[in-house]
N, C-alpha and C positions, 0 to 999 in steps of 0.2 A: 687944549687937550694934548697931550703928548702920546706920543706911537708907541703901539705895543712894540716890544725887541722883538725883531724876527731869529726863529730858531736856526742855526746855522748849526752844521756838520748831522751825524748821525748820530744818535743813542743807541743805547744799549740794549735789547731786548729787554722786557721784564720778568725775570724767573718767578713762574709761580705753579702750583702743579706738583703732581708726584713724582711724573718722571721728570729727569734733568735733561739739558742740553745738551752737555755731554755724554751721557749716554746714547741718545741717538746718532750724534756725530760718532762716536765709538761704533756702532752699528752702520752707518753709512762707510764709514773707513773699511769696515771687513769683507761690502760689497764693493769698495772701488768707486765711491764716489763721494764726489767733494760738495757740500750744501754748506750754505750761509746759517748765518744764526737765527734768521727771521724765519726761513724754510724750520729749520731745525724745532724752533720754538710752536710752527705751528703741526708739525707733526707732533710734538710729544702733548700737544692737547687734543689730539684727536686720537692719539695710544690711548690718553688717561678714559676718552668718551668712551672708544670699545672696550676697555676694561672694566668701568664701572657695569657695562650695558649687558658684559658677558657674567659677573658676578651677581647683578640681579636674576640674573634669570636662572644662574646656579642656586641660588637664596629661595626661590622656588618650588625647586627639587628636593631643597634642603628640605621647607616646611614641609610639602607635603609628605615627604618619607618619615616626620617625625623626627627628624634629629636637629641635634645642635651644632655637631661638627661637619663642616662642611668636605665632604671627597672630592677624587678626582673623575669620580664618575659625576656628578653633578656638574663639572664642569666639562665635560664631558655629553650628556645630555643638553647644556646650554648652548652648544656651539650648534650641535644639532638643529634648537631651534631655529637659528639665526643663520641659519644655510650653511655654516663656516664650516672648514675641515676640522675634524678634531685629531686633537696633538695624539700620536699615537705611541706605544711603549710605555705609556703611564696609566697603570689599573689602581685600583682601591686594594685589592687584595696584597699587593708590592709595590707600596706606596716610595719613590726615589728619597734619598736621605742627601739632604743636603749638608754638607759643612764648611766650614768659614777655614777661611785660608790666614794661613799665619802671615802677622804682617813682616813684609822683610826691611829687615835694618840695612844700611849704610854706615856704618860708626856708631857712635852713640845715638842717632835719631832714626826714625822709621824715613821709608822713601816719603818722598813729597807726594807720589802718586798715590798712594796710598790714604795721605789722609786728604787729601780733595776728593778721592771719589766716594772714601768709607770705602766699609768693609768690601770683601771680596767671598762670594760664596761659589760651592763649586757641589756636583756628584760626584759621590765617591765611586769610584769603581768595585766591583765585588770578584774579591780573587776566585777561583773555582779550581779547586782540586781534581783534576780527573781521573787520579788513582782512588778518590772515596766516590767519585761518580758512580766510575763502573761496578764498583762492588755493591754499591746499596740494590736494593731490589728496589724494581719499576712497580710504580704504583697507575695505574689508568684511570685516566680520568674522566669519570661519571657522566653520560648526560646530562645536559641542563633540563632543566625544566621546562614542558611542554605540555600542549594541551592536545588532544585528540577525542575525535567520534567512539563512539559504538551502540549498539544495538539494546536499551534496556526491553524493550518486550516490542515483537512485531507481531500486531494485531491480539494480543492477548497471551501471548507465549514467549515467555524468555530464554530466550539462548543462553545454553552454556557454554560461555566462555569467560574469561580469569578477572574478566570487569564487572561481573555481576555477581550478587552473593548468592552462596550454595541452595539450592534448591529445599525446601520446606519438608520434611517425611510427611508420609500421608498420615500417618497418626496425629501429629499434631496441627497439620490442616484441617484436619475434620472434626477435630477439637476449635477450633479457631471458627468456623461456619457455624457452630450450633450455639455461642455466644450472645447472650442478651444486647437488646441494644443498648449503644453507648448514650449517655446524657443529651450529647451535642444533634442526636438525630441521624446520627452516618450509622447506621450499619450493613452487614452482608446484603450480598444482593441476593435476590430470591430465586429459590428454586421453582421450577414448571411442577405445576400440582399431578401427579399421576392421571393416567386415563383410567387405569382401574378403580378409581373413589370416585369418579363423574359414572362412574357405568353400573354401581351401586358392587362391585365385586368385593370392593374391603382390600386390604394391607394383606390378606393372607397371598394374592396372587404373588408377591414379591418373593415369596419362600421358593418360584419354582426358577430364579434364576440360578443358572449353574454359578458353583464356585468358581469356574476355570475364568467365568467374566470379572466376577468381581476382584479376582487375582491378577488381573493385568494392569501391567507399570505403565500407567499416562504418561507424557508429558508434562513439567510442573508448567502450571499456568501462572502469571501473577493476576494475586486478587484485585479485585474491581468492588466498590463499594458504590453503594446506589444515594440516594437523598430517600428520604422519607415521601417525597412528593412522585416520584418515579415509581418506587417500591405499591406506593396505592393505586398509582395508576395500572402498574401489572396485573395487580390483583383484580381489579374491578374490567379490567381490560378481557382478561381469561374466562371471571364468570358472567361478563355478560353475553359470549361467544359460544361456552360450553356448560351446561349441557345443552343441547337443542332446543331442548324444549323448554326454553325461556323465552322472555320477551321479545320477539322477532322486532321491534324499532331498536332497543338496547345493543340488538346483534348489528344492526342496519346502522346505527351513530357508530359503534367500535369500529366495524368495517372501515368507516366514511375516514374516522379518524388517524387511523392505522394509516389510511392511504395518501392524508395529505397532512399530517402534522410533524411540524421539525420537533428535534431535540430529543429524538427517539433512538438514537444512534449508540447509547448506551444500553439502551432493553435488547436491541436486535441479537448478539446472539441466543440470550434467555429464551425469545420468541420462537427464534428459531430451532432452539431444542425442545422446545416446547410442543412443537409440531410434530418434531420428527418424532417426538416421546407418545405424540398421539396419535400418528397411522401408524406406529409399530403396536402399540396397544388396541386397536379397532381391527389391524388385519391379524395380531397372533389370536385376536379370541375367531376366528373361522368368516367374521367378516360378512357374514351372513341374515344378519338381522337389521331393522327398519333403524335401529339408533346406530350402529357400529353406520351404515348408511350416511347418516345426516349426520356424522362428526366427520367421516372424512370429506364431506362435502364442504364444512364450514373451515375444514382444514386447509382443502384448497383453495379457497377463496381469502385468507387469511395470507396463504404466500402468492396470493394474484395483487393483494393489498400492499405487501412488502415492497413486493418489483414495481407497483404504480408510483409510489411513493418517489417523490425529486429526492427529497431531502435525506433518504437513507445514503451508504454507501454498500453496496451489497456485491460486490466483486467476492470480496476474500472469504465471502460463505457461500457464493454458488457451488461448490463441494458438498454441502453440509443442505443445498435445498435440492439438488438433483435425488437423492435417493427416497424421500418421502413422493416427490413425484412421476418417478419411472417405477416406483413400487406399488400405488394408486395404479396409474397407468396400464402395467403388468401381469396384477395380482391375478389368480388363475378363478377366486370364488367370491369376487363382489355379490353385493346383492341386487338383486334380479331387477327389481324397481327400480334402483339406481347407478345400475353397474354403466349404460352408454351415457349418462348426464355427468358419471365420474369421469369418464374416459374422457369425455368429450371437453372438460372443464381442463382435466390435467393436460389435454393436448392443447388448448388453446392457450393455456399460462405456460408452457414449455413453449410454445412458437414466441409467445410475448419475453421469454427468459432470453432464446436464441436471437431474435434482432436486435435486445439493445446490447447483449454484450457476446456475437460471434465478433465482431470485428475485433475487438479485445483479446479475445482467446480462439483464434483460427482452429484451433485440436477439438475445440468445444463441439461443432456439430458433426464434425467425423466421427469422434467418438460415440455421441450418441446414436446417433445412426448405425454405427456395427454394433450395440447392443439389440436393438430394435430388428434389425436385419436374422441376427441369431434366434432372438423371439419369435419372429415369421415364420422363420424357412427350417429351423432345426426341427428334427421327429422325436414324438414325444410331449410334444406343447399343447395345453388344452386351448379348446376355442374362445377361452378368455382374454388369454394371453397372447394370442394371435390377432383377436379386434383390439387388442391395446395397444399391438405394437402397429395395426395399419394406422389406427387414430393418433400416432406418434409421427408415424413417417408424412401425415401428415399437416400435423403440425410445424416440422422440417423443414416441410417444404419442397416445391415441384420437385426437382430432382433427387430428390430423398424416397420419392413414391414413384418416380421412373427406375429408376435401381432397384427400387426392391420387391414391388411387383411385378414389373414385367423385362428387366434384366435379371434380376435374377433369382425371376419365377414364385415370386411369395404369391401371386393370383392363383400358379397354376395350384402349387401346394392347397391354397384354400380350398379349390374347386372339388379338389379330390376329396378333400374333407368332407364336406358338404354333401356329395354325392352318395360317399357309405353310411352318412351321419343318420341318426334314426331321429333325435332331438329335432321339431321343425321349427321352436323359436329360438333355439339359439343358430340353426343356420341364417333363420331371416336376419339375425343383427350382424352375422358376418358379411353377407352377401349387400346388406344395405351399407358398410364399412368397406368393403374394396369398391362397391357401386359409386360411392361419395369419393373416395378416394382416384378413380378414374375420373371424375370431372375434374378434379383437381388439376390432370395434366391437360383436359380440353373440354368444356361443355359440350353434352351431346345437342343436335339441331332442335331447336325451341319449334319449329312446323313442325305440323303432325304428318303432311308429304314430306317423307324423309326419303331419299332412294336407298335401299339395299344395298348389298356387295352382291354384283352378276355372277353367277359361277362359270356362266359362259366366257365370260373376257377372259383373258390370259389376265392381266392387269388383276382386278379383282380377286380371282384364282391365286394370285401369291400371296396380295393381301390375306387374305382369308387362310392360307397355308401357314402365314408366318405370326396370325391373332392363335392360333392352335399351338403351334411349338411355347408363345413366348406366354400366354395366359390359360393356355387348356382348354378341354374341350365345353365345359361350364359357360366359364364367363363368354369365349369367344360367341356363343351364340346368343346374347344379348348384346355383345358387342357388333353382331354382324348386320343386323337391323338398322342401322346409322352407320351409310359406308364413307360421311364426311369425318365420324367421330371416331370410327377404325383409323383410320390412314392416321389423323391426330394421336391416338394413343402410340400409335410407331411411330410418329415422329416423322413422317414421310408428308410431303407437302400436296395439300390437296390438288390444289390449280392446277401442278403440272400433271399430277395424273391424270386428270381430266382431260388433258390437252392430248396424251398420250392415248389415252383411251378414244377420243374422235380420231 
């Protein structure tokens, strides 16, 4: 067997690749350093890897924009992906113009530099005038393109502002409501059936509303379109509620349903107009009769139904359900049969309104309460209006019916009333209305040994001084018969009196 020849000396790197070796030596030379050709050779195949690596992913950009020619924004974007800085001063819109450099002679032949390395290309420079700069006229340049928020309709009502299209004339919305329905099943959503057609009065009652109402410029709303499945359930929702005098189970499943079924969130303001469209129709006709009666009653239980309801959201219409129920509440000529079962119903859905959303809206029960207070204590209010606003205050709540009975004398007001009044059953419902309303701030003593207020004691004696100024002379002396339940309605702590008085 004979020995392979051992390789002696060094060879010569092997050029292969796009970039040359020369180039990179060229570029090492500009930073001041000197590399071998083995170095050299394996930098220009690790130039050619990140170039291939940064051109696919330019190729990328390419497709998916749709084109064929590749920019400097693509490359651009590639660099991006692969963390690199991108080359900056090169846009797509001022793409650099490259030109080749003329080769230069020595005599009859081109330099030798020249043809080893091939051509030469360079940027051209671009002259700028600045006698035709400053003359031309500045032109500004436009925003780019961006995206922003705004408001197409909050809760049912679109703002006018320059992002939304112009508001609808009422002529041709009320053209657009009265529209057959479409093929597909979507049309208008429905309107709340009058209370005058359930109360057998007829269409004619609509003649006596003033023109000056039906002349006032709404707010444009955007329309809402119902499902067909929605639309029936209204309907059959409504009449199995009103008239009264239908099937009491059919009333009793709508109720149950109203109070626990989702997906209702689109009927609720219909509902809710709905409502309000039927204690204002039960109280304009005088409110007095056995049916005007038992629709506001079904009315209120309807918006007791709403507010039980999880699955509604009912914040952005408490506006639109407080005036059916401080109007109920109010009214000066319920009827006689059902005027304390109204009161009594619309107070206890107004306490139910107030706990789950005072914390929500703080102003909520102040407000209310200086209406109610006005109700009480202003001259001029009948004794209707007066048991509606105690049955209000309290539903409020304690300190709602320490303020306004006996700070600031809604008891004594009653007392007087009561005392000139000639009527004796509607004093009994007042007098049983602040009566119920004083336990509120303390149960009177369950034993029938109750001790009096002494008028002998000094103690006692101011007590008894100060039941007179702040509730009059009426209630005081019902109240003075229970002297643990006096001290309690002031607010005064019994035990130490006691203690004082031995």
């Amino acid at each position: 067997m004979s020995a392979k020849p051992s390789k002696t000396g060094t060879t010569s790197p092997q050029q292969a690749g796009v970039f040359k070796i020369d180039s990179i030596k060229d570029v090492a030379e500009l930073l001041n350093i000197n590399i071998s050709d083995v170095v050299a050779t394996a930098l220009a195949s690790d130039v050619e890897y990140r170039v291939h690596q940064v051109v696919e992913e330019a190729a990328k950009f390419m497709r998916h924009g749709r084109r064929t020619t590749m920019t400097t924004s693509d490359i651009e974007q590639a660099l991006r992906v692969l963390n690199i800085e991108p080359l900056y001063g090169h846009t797509p819109h001022n793409p650099p113009i490259f030109r080749r450099a003329a080769p230069v002679y020595s005599g009859n032949s081109a330099s030798s530099s020249t043809n080893n390395t091939g051509a030469v290309y360079f940027v051209e420079d671009e002259e700028i005038d600045f006698d035709r700069v400053l003359r031309e006229e500045k032109i500004v340049m436009p925003r780019g393109v961006s995206w922003t928020a705004h408001w197409l309709a909050v809760e049912g009502v679109q703002p006018l502002i320059p992002e939304n299209p112009p508001p609808v004339p009422r002529d041709v919305e009320t053209s657009a409501v009265t529209e057959t329905p479409k093929p597909n099943g979507i049309v208008a959503a429905p309107s709340a059936p009058p209370l005058a057609i359930l109360n057998g009065v007829g269409v004619a009652g609509n003649a006596k509303k003033p023109a000056q109402q039906q002349q006032q410029a709404q707010q444009p709303l955007v329309k809402q379109v119902l499902s067909r499945e929605l639309q029936l359930y209204y309907t059959r929702l409504t009449s199995s509620l009103l008239p009264p005098s239908s099937d009491l189970a059919k009333r009793t499943a709508a109720l149950a349903s109203l109070r626990s079924d989702a997906g209702l969130q689109a009927l609720l303001p219909y509902l809710i107009r709905w409502v309000a469209e039927g204690v204002v129709g039960a109280l304009k006709e005088g409110g007095q009769s056995e049916t005007d009666g038992k629709i506001l009653e079904v009315l209120m239980e309807v918006i007791g139904s709403i507010l039980d309801n999880k699955n509604l959201f009912v914040e952005p219409y408490l506006h639109q359900l407080l005036p059916p129920l401080l109007s109920t509440l109010l009214h000066s000529s319920l009827p006689r049969s059902h005027s304390t079962q109204l009161r009594t119903i619309s107070s206890q859905t107004l306490s139910g309104l107030l706990t789950k959303h005072s914390t929500t809206y703080p102003s909520l029960s102040p407000r209310i309460m200086k209406t109610l207070l006005l109700a009480l204590i202003s001259p001029g209010k009948s004794k209707g209006t007066r048991e509606g606003a105690i049955r209000g205050l309290i539903g409020v709540g304690k300190e709602a019916v320490r303020k306004g009975l006996v700070d600031s004398g809604g008891a004594k007001v009653v007392g007087s009333e009561v005392e000139n009044g000639m009527e004796w059953t509607e004093n009994e419902v007042l007098i049983k209305a602040v009566t119920d309303a004083l336990r509120v701030l303390h149960p009177p003593s369950d034993s029938e040994m109750t001790d009096s207020l002494d008028l002998s004691k000094s103690v006692d004696l101011q007590v008894s001084t100060r039941l007179h100024e702040l509730l009059g002379d009426f209630f005081s002396e019902k109240v003075e018969g229970d002297a643990a339940w006096a001290r309690a309605i002031l607010g005064e702590n019994t035990e130490e009196n006691l203690m004082v008085a031995n």
